[in-house]
C-alpha positions in Angstrom: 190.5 178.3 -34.7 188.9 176.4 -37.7 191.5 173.5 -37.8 191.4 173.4 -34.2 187.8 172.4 -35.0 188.3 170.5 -37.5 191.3 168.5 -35.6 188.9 167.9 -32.7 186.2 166.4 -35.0 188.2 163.6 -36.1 189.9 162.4 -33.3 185.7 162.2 -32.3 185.2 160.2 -35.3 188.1 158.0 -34.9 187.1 157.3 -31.6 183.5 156.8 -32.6 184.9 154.4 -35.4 187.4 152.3 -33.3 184.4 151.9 -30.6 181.9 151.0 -33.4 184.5 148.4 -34.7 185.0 146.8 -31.6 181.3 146.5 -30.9 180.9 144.8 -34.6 183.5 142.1 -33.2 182.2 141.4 -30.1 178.6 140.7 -31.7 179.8 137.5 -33.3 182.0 136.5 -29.9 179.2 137.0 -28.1 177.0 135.1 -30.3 179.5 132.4 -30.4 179.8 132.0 -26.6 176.4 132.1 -26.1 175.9 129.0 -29.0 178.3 127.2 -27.3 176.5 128.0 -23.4 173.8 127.2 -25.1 174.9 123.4 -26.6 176.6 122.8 -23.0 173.5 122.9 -21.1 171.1 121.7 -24.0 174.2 118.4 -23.0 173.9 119.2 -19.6 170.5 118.5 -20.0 170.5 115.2 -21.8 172.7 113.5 -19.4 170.7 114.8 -16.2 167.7 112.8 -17.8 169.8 110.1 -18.8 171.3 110.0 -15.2 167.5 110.5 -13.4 165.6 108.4 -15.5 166.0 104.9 -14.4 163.7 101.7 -14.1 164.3 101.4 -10.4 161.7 101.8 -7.5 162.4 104.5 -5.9 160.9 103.1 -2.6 164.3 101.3 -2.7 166.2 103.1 -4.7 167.2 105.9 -5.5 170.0 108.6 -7.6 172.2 110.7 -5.0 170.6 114.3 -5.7 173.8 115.8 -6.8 175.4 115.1 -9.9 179.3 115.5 -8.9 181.0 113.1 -6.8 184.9 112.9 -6.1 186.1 109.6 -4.0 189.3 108.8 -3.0 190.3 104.8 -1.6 192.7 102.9 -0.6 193.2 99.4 -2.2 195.1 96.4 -0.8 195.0 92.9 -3.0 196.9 89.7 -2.8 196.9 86.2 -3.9 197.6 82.7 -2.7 198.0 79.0 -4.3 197.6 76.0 -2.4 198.1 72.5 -4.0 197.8 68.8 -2.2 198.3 65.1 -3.7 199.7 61.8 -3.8 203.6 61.5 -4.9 205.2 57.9 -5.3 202.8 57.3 -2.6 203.6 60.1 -0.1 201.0 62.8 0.2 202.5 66.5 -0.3 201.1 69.8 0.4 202.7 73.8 -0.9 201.4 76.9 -0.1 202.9 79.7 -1.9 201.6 83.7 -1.5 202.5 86.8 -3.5 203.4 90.0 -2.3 200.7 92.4 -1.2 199.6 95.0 -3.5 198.8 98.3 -2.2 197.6 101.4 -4.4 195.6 104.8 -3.7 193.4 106.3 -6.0 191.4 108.8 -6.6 188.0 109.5 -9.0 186.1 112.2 -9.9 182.2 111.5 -11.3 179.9 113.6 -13.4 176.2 111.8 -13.4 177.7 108.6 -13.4 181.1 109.3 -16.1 183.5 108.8 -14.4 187.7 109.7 -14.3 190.5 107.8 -12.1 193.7 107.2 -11.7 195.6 105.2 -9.6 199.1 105.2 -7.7 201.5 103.0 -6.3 203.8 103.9 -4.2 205.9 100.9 -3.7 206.7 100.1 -7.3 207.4 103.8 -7.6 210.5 102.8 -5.0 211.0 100.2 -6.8 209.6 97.7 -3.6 207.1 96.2 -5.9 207.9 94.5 -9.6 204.4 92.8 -10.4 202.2 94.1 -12.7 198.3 94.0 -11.6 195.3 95.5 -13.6 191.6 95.9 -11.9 188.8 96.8 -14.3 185.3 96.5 -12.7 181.5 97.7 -13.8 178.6 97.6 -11.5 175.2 98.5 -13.0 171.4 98.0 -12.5 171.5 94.5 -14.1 174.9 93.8 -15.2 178.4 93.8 -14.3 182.2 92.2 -14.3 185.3 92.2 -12.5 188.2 91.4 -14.6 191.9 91.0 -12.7 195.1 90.3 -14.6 197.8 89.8 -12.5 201.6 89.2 -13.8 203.5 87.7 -10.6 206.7 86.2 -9.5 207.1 87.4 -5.9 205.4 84.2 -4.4 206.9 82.9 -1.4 205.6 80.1 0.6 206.5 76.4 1.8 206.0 72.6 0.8 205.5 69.3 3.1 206.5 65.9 2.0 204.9 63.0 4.3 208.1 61.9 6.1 210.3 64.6 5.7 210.9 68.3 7.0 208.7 71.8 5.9 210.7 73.1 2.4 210.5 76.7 2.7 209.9 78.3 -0.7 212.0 81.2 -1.9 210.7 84.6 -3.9 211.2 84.1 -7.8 210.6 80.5 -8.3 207.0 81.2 -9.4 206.4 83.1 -12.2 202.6 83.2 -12.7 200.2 85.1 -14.9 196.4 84.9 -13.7 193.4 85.9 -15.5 189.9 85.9 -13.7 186.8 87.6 -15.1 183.5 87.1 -13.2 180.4 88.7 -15.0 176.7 88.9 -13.3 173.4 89.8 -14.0 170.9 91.3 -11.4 167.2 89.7 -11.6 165.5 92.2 -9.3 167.7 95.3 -10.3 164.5 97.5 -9.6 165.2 97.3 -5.7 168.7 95.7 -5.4 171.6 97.7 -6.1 175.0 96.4 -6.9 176.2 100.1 -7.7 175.4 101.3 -4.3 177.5 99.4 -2.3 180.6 99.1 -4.4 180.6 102.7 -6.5 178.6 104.6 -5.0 176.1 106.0 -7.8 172.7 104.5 -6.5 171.5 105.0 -2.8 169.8 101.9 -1.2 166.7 103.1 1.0 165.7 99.3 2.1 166.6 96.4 2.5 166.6 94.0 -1.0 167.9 91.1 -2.2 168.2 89.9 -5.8 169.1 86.2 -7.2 172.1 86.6 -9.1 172.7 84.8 -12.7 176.9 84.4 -13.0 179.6 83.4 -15.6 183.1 82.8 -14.4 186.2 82.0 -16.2 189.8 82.1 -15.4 192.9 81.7 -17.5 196.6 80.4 -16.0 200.2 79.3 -16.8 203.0 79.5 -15.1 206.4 78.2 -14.7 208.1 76.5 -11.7 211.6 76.2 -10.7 212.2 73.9 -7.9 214.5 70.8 -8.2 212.6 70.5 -11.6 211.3 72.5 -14.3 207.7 72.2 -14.5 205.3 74.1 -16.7 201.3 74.4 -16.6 198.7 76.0 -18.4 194.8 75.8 -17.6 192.0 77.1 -18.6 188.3 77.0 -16.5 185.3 78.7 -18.0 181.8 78.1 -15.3 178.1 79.1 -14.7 176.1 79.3 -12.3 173.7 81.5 -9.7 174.0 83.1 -6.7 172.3 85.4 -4.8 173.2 89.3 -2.9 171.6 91.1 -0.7 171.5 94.8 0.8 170.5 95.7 4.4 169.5 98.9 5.2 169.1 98.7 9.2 169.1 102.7 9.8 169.1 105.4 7.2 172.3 106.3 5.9 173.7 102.7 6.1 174.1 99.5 4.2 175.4 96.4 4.2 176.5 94.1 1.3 176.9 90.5 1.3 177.0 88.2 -2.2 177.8 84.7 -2.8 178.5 83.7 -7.0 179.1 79.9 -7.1 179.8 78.6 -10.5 180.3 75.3 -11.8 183.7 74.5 -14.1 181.6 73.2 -17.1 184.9 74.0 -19.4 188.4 72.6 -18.2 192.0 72.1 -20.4 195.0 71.6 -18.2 198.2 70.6 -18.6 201.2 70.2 -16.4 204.7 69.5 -18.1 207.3 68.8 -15.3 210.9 68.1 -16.8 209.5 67.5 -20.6 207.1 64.4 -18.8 203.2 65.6 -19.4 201.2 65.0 -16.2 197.4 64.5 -17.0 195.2 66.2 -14.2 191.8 64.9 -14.7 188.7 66.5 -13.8 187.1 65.8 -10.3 183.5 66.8 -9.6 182.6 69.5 -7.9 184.9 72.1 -9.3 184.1 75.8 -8.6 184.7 78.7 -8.9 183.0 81.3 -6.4 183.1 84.7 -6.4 182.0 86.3 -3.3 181.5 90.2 -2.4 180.9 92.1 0.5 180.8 96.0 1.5 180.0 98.2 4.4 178.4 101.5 3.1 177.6 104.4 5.6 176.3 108.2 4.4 176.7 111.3 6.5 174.7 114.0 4.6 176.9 114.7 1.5 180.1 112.5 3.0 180.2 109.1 2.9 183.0 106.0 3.8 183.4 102.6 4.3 185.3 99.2 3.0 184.1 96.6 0.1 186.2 93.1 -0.8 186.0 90.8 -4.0 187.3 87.3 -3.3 187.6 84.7 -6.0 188.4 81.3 -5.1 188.8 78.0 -7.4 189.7 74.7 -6.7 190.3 72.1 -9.5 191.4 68.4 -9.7 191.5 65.2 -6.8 193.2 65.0 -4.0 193.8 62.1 -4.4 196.6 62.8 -7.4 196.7 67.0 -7.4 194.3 69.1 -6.4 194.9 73.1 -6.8 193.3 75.8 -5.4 193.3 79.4 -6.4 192.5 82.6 -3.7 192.9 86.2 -5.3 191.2 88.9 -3.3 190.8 92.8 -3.2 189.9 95.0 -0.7 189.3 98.5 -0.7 188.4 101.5 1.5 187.0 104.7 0.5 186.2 108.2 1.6 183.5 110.4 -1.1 182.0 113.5 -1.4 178.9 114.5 -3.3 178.9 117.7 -4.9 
């Protein structure tokens, strides 16, 4: 009976020790979670203030009262090259156009940081062999758009005064492109850029805002077409412009911004069968940037479609005149979380 007794005791205190033991190590987990629960929201925390505190008027302005929003769009760009001048005394024209690029992405926010990726489906078929690369900012005062674009796709035609319309095969244009267009926002206290093309700012009114702009793009490419030709330019420019957001009924907006610049930096060259070809600079030459965006909000969902269009045109007509078009458009469906 006695080691009955005594058999029953410890298995009690085994027990009683095991549970102890475990207890003992889930203090420190316990105090370990909570020290990390406790540097997540003391993060939390920073970046809701960092996120709500803004020098904006709020009249006009204003932060979407959520902190997650996921967006997904749909982006179609393409890009076009006219040229015109005077050869052995015949006037001459070309038009040549790249394929279209079409992507869809998608992004997912937390007070204003952001993740996306991007997809497109016709290089995955192998339909599309360009290589294109978007990177854009839009805040309260500043912001770019930088585009790289690595093409040879272009397709198009040429006229020659007296003669028949060439038409221009895919591949003789190789073509690497480089525009960057960088802004600052005068009146960023009741103009948003960032709520018309991302999203993370709410216009409430209608503002506008004078618009301070530096534009450059980089070029060279090579030609195959009876001759070999080769070119290379580069076009840096300032300016100011001026954007504006209308607000004619809550939950709407619409964006329309002009950014004309001013080529106040210009080295060109054009080699055509080892002969160098001087293009000489012809005032005006621009480049303009110009934006524009349809914005509409539905409680937590909103939509709608934005474009980016750069244009420049460089040289005389009266020996060769080029002009560059490369524009983006996008449309986009978002949730606010």
């Amino acid at each position: 009976m006695s080691s009955i007794i005594h058999h029953k005791s410890t298995v009690k205190a085994v027990i009683t020790t095991v549970i102890c033991i475990l207890l003992m190590s889930a203090f420190p987990w316990n105090a370990q979670a909570q020290e990390r629960h406790n540097m997540l929201h003391r993060l939390d925390s920073l970046l809701s203030i960092r996120y709500m505190r803004a020098d904006i008027d709020t009249h006009y302005i204003m932060r979407p009262p959520t902190k997650w929003t996921i967006r997904g769009r749909l982006n179609v760009s393409g890009a076009k090259i006219m040229a015109e001048g005077v050869n052995d005394g015949r006037r001459l024209a070309s038009e040549l156009k790249a394929d279209y690029k079409k992507t869809l992405s998608m992004g997912v926010s937390y007070m204003g940081i952001a993740l996306n990726f991007a997809l497109n489906p016709a290089k995955l078929l192998g339909r599309y062999n360009d290589y294109e690369l978007n990177i854009n900012s839009y805040g309260k005062r500043f912001g770019f758009d930088v585009i790289y674009q690595n093409a040879h796709n272009f397709t198009g035609w040429e006229d020659v005064q007296g003669q028949e319309r060439i038409e221009l095969p895919a591949n003789m244009l190789k073509l690497q492109t480089l525009n960057i267009n960088a802004f600052h926002t005068f009146n960023h206290r009741r103009f948003s850029y960032p709520a018309a093309f991302t999203q993370s700012y709410i216009q409430r009114r209608s503002a506008g805002s004078l618009l301070l702009a530096l534009s450059a793009q980089g070029q060279k490419g090579t030609l195959k077409y009876n001759h070999q030709s080769f070119f290379k330019m580069t076009n840096i420019g300032i300016g100011a412009g001026y954007g504006y957001n209308y607000v004619p009924a809550p939950g709407w907006l619409f964006h329309l911004s002009a950014l004309p610049t001013f080529i106040v930096y210009s080295k060109t060259s054009l080699t055509v069968d080892d002969n160098h070809i001087p293009l000489r600079y012809h005032f005006p030459e621009v480049i303009i940037t110009g934006r524009g965006a349809i914005v509409h909000q539905r409680g937590n969902i909103f939509y709608g479609i934005s474009g980016v269009f750069n244009f420049t045109n460089i040289g005389d007509e009266n020996s060769l005149t080029v002009r560059n078009t490369k524009w983006r458009s996008r449309a986009f469906l978002g949730f606010r979380l």
